[in-house]
N, C-alpha and C positions, 0 to 999 in steps of 0.2 A: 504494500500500500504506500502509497506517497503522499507529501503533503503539498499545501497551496501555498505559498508567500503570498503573504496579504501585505497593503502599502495603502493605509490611509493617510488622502493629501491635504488632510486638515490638521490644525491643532499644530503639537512642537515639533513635527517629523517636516511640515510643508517648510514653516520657519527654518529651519535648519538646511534643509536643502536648496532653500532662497539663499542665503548667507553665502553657501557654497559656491553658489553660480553667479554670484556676482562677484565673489573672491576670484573665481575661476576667470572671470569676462576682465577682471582689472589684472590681470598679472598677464592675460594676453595681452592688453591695449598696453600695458608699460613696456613689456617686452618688444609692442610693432612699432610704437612710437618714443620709447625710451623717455618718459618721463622723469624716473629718476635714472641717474648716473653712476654707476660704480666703476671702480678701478678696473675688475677684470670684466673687459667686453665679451665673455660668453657666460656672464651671469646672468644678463637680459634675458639669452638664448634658453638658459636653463629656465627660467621663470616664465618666459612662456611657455615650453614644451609642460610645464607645471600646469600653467593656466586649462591646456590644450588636455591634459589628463586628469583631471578634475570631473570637466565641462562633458568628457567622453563618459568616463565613469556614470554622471549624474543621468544622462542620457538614454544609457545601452544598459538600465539595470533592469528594465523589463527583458531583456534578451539572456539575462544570468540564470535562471530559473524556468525550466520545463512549464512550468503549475504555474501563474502568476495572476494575480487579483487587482484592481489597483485601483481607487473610488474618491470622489469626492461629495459633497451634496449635488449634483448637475446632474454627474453621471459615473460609468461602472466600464471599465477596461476589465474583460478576460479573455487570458491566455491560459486554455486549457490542452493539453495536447494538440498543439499548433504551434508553429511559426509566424503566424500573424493571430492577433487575437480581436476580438469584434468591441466595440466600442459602442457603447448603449446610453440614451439616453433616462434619467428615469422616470420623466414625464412619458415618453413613448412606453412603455412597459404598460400595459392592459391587465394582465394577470401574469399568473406565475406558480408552477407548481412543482414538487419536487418529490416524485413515487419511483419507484425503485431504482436509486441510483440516477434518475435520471431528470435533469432539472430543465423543465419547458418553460421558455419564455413567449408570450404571445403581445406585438405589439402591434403598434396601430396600421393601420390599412392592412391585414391579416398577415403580417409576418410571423415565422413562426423559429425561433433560435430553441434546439436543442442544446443541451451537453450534457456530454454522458462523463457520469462520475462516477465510473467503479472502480477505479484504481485507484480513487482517492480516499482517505481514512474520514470514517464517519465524522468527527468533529469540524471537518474544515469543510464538508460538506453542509452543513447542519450552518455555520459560520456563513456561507457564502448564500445561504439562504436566511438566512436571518438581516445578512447587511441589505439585499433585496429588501426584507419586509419592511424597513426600518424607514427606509429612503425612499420608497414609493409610495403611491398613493392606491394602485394598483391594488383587486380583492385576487386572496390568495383561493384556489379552484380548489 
């Protein structure tokens, strides 16, 4: 069984990674425009290559994890066994249910988003329908 990384983008976790990427966006800009000056001219070079792996990191962290969840109040990024993962609204969300293993999303103009979770450990499944429940407005079927 495997599990989900969940990445809620509110609260001190968003904070934090704002911080970062503007740390990240100014050690570029110093580095391409040399704002400040030091003695040895490949220290620029290294502070940005800094900048530039930060800003990558903060970026490519949905691509770190097989299982990945990622939410804020708007909406719901999953990446569930895929390489690209579907990006939902949670006003669009109509209902939503979740019977064996298997969580149906129905949203507006009749779409209809399965994911099948059997490989995933009951709690993070139970988790990823709970944070649905929470954020939508949407009756559960």
């Amino acid at each position: 069984m495997k599990r989900i990384q969940f990445g809620n983008l509110t609260g001190k976790s968003r904070w934090i990674m704002i911080l970062l990427s503007i740390i990240g966006l100014l050690l570029i800009l110093n580095g391409m425009f040399e704002y400040l000056v030091f003695e040895n001219p490949k220290t620029n070079k290294y502070l940005k290559a800094i900048g530039f792996l930060i800003v990558f990191g903060i970026n490519s962290q949905m691509f770190w994890y097989r299982n990945f969840v990622q939410w804020n109040k708007r909406g719901i990024f999953i990446r569930i066994k895929s390489f690209l993962g579907k990006n939902i609204t949670f006003k669009d969300i109509k209902s939503y249910e979740l019977s064996n293993k298997l969580l149906t999303l129905k949203l507006t103009y009749g779409n209809k988003i399965e994911i099948d979770l059997n490989h995933i450990v009951e709690t993070d499944a139970l988790k990823l329908h709970d944070i649905i429940s929470k954020n939508t407005m949407a009756r559960n079927v």
